[in-house]
C-alpha positions as CSV (number, residue, x, y, z in Angstrom):
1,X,22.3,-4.8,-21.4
2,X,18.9,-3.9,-19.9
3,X,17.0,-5.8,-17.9
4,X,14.0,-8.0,-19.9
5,X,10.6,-7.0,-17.6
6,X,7.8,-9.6,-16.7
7,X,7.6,-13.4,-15.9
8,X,10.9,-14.9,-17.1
9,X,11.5,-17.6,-14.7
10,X,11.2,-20.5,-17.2
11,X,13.1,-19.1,-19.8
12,X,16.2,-20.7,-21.5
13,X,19.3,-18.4,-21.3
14,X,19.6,-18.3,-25.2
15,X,15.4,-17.2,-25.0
16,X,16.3,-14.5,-22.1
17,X,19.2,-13.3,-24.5
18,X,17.4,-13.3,-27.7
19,X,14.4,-10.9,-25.7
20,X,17.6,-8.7,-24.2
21,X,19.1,-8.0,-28.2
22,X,15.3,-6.7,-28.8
23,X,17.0,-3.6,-27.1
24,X,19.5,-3.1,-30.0
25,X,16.8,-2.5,-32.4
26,X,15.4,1.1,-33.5
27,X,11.7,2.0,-35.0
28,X,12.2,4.6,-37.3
29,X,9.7,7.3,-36.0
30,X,7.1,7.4,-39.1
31,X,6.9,3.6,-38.8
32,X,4.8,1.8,-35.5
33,X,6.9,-1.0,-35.6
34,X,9.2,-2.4,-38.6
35,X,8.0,-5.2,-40.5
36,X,11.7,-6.9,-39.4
37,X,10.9,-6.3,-35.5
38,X,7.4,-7.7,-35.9
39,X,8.3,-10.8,-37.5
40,X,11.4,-11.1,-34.7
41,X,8.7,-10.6,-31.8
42,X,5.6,-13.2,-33.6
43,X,8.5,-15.8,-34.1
44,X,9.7,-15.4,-31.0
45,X,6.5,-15.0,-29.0
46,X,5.6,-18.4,-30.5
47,X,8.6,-20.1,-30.0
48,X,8.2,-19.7,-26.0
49,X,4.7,-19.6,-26.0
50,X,4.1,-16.6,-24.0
51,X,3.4,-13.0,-25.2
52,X,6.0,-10.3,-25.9
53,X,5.4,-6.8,-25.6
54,X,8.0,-3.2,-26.4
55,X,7.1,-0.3,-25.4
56,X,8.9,2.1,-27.8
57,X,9.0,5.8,-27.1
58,X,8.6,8.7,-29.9
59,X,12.2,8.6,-30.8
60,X,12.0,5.0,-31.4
61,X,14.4,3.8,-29.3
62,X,12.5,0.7,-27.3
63,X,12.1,1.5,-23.7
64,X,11.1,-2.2,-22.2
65,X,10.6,-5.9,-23.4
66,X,8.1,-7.3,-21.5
67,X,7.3,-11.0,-21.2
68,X,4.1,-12.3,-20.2
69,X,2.6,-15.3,-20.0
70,X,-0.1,-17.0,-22.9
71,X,-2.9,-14.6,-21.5
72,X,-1.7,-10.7,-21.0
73,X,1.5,-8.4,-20.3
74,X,2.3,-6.5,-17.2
75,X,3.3,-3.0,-18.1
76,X,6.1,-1.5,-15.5
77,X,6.1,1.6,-13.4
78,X,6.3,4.2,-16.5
79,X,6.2,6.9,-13.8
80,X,9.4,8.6,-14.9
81,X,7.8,9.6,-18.3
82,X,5.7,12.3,-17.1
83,X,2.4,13.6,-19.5
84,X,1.7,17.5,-19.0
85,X,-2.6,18.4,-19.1
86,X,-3.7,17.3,-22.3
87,X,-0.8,15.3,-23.4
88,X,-0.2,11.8,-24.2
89,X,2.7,10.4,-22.4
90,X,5.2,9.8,-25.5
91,X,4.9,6.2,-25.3
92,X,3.5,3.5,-27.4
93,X,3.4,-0.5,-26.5
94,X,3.6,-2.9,-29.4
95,X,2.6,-6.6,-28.2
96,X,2.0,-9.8,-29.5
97,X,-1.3,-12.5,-28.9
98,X,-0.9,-15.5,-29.1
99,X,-4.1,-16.5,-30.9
100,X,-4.6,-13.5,-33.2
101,X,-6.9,-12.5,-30.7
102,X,-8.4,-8.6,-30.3
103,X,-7.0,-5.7,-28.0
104,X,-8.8,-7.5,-24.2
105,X,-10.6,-4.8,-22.2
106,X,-7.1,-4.8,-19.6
107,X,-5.2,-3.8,-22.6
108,X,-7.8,-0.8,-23.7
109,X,-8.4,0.1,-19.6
110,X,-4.2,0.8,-19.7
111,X,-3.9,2.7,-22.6
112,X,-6.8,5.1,-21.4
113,X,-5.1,5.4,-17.7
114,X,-2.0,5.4,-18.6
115,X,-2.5,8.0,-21.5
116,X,-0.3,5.8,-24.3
117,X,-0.1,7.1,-27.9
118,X,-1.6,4.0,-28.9
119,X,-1.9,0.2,-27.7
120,X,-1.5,-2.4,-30.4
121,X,-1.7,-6.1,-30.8
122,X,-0.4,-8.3,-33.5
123,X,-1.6,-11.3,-34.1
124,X,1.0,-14.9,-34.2
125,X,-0.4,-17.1,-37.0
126,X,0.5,-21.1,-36.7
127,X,3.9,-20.5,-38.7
128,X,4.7,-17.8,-35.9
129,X,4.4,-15.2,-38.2
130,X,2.5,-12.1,-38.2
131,X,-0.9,-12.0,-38.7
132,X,-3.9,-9.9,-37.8
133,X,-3.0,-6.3,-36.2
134,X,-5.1,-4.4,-33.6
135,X,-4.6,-1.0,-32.5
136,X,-6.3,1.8,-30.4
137,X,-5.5,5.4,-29.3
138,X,-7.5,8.0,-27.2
139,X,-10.2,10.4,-28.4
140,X,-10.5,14.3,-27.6
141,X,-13.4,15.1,-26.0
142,X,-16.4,13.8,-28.4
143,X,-20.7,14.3,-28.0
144,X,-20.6,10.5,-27.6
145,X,-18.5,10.0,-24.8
146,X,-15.9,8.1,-26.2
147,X,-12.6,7.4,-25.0
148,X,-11.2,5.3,-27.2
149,X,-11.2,4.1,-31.0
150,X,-10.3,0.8,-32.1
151,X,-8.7,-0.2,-35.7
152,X,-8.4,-3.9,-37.1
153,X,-6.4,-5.4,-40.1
154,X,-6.8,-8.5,-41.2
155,X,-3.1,-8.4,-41.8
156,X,-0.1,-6.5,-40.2
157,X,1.0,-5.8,-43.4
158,X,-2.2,-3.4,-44.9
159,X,-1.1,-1.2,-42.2
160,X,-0.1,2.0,-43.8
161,X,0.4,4.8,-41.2
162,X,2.8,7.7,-41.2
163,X,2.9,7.4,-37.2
164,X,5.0,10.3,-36.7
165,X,2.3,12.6,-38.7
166,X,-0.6,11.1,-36.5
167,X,0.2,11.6,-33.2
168,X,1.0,14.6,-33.9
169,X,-2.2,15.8,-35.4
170,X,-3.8,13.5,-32.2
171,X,-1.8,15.7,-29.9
172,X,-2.7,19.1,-31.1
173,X,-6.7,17.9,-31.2
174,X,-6.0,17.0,-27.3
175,X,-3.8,20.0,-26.7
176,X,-7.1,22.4,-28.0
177,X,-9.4,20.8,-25.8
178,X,-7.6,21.1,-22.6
179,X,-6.5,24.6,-24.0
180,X,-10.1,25.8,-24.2
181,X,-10.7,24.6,-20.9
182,X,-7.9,26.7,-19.4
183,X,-9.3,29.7,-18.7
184,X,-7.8,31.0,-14.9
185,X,-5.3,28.5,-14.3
186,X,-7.2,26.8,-11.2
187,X,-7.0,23.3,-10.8
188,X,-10.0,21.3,-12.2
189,X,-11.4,18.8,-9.8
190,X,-14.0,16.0,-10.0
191,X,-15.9,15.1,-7.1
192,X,-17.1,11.6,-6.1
193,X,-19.5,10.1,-3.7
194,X,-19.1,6.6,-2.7
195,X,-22.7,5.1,-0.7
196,X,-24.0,2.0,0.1
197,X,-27.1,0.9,-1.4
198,X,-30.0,1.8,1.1
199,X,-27.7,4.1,3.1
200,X,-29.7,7.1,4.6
201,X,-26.2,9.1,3.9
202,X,-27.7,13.0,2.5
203,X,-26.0,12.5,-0.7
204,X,-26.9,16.0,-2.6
205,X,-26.3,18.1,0.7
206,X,-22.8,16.1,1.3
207,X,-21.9,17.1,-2.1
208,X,-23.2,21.0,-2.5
209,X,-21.5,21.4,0.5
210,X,-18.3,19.5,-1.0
211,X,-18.4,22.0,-3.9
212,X,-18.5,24.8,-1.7
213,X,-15.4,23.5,0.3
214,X,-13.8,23.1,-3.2
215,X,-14.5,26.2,-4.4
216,X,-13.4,27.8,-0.9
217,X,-10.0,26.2,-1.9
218,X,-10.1,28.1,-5.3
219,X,-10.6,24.5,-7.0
220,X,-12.7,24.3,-10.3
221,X,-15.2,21.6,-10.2
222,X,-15.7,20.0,-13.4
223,X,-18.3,17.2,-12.1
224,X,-19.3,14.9,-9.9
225,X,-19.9,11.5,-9.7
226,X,-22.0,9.3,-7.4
227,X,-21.4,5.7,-7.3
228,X,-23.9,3.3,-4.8
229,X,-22.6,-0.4,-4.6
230,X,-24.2,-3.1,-2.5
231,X,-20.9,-2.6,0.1
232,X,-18.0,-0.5,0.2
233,X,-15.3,-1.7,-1.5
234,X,-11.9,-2.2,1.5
235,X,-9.4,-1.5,-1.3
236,X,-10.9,1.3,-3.7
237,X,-14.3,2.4,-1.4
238,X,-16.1,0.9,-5.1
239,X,-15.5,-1.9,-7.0
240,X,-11.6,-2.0,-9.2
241,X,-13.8,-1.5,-12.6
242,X,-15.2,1.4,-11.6
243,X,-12.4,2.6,-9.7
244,X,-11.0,2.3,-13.0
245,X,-13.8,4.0,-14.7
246,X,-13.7,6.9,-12.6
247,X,-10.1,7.5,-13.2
248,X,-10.4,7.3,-16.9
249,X,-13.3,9.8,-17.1
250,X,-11.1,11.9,-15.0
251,X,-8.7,12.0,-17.3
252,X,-11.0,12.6,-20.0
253,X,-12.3,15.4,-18.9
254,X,-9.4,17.3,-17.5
255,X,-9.1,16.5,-13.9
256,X,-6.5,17.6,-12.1
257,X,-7.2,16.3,-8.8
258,X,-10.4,13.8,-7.8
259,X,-11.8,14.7,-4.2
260,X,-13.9,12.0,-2.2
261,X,-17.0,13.2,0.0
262,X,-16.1,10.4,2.3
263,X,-12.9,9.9,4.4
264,X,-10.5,7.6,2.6
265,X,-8.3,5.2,4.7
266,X,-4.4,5.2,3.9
267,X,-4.8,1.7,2.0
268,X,-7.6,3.2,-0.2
269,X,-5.8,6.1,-1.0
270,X,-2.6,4.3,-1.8
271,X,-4.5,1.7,-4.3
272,X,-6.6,4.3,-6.0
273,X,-3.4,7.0,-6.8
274,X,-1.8,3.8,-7.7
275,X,-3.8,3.8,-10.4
276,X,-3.3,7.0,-11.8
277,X,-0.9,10.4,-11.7
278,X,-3.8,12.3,-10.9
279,X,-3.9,13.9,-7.1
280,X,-6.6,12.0,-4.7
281,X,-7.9,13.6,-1.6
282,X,-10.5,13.5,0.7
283,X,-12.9,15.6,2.4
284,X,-10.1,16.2,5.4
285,X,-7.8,16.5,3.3
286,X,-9.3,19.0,1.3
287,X,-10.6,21.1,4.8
288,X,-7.0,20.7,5.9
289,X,-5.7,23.3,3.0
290,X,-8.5,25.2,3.7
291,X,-7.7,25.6,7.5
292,X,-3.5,26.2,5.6
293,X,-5.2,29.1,3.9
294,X,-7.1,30.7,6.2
295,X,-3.5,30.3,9.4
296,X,-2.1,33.8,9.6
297,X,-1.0,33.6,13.2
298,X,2.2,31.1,14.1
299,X,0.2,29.2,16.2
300,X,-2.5,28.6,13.6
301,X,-0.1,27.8,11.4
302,X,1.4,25.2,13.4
303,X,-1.2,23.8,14.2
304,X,-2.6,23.2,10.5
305,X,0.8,21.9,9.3
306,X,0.8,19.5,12.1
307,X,-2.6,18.0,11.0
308,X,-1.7,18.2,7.7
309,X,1.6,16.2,8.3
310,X,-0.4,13.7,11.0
311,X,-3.1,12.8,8.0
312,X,-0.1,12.4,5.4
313,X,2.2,10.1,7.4
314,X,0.4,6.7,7.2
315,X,-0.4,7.4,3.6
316,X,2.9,8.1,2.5
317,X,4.1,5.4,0.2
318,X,6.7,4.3,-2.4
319,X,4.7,4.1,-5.8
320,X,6.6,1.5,-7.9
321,X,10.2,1.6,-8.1
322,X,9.9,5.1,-8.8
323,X,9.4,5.7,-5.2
324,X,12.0,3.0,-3.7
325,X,15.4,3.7,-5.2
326,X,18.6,3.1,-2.7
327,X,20.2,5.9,-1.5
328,X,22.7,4.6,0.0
329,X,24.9,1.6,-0.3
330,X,28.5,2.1,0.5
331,X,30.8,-0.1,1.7
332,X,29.6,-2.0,5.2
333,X,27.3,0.2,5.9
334,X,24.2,-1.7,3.9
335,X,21.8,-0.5,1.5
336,X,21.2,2.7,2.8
337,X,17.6,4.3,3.8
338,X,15.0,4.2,0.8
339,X,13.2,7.3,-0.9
340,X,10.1,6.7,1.1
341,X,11.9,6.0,4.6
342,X,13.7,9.3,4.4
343,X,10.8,11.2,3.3
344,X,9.4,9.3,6.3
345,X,12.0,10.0,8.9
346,X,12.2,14.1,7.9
347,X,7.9,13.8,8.5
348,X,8.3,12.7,11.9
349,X,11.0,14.8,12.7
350,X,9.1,17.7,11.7
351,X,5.9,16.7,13.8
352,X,8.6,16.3,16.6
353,X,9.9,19.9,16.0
354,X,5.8,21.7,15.5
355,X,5.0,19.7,18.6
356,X,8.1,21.1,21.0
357,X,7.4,24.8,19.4
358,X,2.8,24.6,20.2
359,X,4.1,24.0,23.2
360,X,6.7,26.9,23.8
361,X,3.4,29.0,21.6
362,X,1.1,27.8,24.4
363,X,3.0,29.0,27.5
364,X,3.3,32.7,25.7
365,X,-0.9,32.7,25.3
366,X,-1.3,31.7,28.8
367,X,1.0,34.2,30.1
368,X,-1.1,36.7,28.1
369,X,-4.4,35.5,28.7
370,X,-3.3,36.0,32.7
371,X,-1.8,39.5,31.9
372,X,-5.6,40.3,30.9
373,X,-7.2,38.9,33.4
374,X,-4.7,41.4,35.9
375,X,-5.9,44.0,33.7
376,X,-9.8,43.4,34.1
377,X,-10.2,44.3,30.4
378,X,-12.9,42.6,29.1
379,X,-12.8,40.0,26.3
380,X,-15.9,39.5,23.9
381,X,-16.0,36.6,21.3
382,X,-18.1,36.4,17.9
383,X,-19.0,32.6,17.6
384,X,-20.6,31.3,14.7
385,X,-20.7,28.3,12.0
386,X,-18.4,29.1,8.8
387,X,-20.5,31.6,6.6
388,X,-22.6,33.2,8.4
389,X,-21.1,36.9,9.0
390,X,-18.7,37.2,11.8
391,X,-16.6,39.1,10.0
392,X,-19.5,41.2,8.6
393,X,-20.5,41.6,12.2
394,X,-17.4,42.5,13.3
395,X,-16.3,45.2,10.7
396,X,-20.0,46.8,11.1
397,X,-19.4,46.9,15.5
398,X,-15.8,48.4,15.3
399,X,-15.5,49.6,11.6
400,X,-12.6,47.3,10.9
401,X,-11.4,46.3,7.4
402,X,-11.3,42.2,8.2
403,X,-11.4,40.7,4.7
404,X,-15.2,39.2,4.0
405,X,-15.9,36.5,1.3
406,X,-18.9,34.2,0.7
407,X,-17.1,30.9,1.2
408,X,-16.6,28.0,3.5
């Protein structure tokens, strides 16, 4: 029998038993949850006084009972149910409030980042039955902005929705929108700017110069985004809300990765990609694949994929249980190495490995830079800032066919 998700400790063993046979039960897929379950979950969410949630997938087979305390649910790690661009991930959760209360703004700010078909609550009246039901599901793109509309019924039992049908249609309205924004199969990226209030920080020339550096790395910027807040935020550079915010209009709009004009630490990175499947780099980050671009010598690429690997190490991190299953565990030998501490190990072996061979790379271009000073050729260098025509000047001096572009 699975596993019941949430705060349990408390519960009777016949309570943790009647949650587990909660598993045993099927939605049929037209339905968004049978009158039978939603009697079962209102009775029961009354009877131990906390609330109950499922999250059932398309099929209708239920994927997790939760159980949460009198206020709100935790939703797990749903990680392993991945959403393509412009889907929803396949997933609805069904739970239960205590005093016939609304859809809270945690319960709205979840289905938006974690792309749900729809998030519904149903209300316990004082007999522990059903009673009100409240439900909400993503928008497409809309002139207003919105992410989200809400539905109320004044009892679970007006509800009369061929669930199977709607998403469907809801799908294919997302699908269109991300469809017509697919044009050349870059990714899309939003850009952010996080500033203190009063700061002297050149936000505008940060950022132009951010979109060049982006487009440089053939990356599509859909917008930016500029966010001033009395004092950087330690966690998430801005406040969680807006943290939060930001990652929902992300989504919104198409975002395939979000880039930060300022240099994130490995905690900040960490908490903000927590929050979302979405790629989150920085302005090193993002001149780092610029740099793995541009290497076409050995050395150059060595040395690029060692400060590439340098910058990931400290932010490497298991995200949820997704990221921290056992991989070992035989006999004596204990539980074996995690996900994240291999992935950790084979970095630091590798920065071991590109260290030992820049150094072999280095005694060949001494040997050769030697050998020309013997020969008493001379040696002329173009130096110049990024952009401003070394190569032009260099093809027009010796007629040479070094590729030219107008980027970073």
């Amino acid at each position: 029998m699975r596993k019941v998700e949430g705060k349990t400790t408390g519960l009777k063993p016949s309570e943790l038993r009647a949650l587990e046979r909660i598993y045993r039960r099927r939605v049929p897929p037209k339905e968004v949850i049978t009158k039978e379950l939603a009697r079962y979950l209102t009775e029961l969410s009354r009877q131990i006084k906390r609330q109950i949630g499922v999250i059932i997938d398309r099929s209708g087979e239920i994927c997790y009972v939760i159980v949460g305390d009198h206020r709100e649910i935790v939703i797990p790690d749903l990680s392993r149910w991945r959403r393509g661009r412009g889907r929803l991930r396949g997933l609805r959760c069904v739970h239960t409030h205590l005093k016939g209360e609304p859809l809270s703004q945690d319960d709205l700010t979840d289905l938006a980042l974690l792309r749900l078909d729809l998030m519904a609550a149903l209300g316990v009246d004082e007999r522990g039955l059903p009673g009100g039901f409240f439900m909400a599901y993503l928008l497409p793109q809309n002139p207003e902005g919105r992410v989200w509309r809400e539905e109320s019924f004044k009892s679970f039992y007006d509800v009369d929705l061929d669930f199977q049908d709607f998403i469907s249609s809801l799908e294919d309205e997302l699908q269109r929108d991300f469809s017509a924004l697919e044009v050349d199969g870059r990714e899309r990226a939003l850009l952010v700017s996080v500033v203190p209030r009063g700061s002297s920080y050149p936000i505008e020339e940060s950022l132009e110069e951010l979109k060049e550096l982006a487009r440089t790395s053939d990356l599509e910027v859909i917008g930016t985004i500029v966010q001033r807040p009395k004092a950087l935020h330690p966690r998430y550079l801005m406040g969680s809300g807006k943290a939060k915010e930001l990652v929902i209009k992300a989504l919104q709009t198409g975002a395939d990765i979000i880039v930060f004009d300022q240099n994130l630490t490995p905690a900040q990175v960490n908490a903000l990609a927590s929050l979302t499947d979405l790629k989150v780099i920085d302005r090193t980050q993002l001149i780092l694949d610029i740099f793995a671009r541009r290497a076409h010598t050995r050395e150059g690429k060595v040395k690029v994929e060692l400060a590439q690997l340098k910058y990931l190490l400290p932010r490497l991190v298991g995200k949820g249980t997704a990221m921290s299953r056992l991989m070992g565990g035989i006999g004596g030998r204990g539980p074996g190495e995690t996900k994240l501490e291999v992935d950790r190990r084979r970095i630091k072996d590798r920065i071991h490995r590109l260290e030992r061979e820049l150094r072999e790379l280095a005694k060949g271009r001494w040997q050769r830079r030697a050998k020309r000073r013997r020969s008493s050729i001379p040696i002329l260098s173009i130096v110049g800032y990024t952009n401003v025509g070394k190569s032009t000047l260099l093809n027009a001096l010796t007629n040479s066919q070094v590729q030219v572009e107008d980027k970073l």
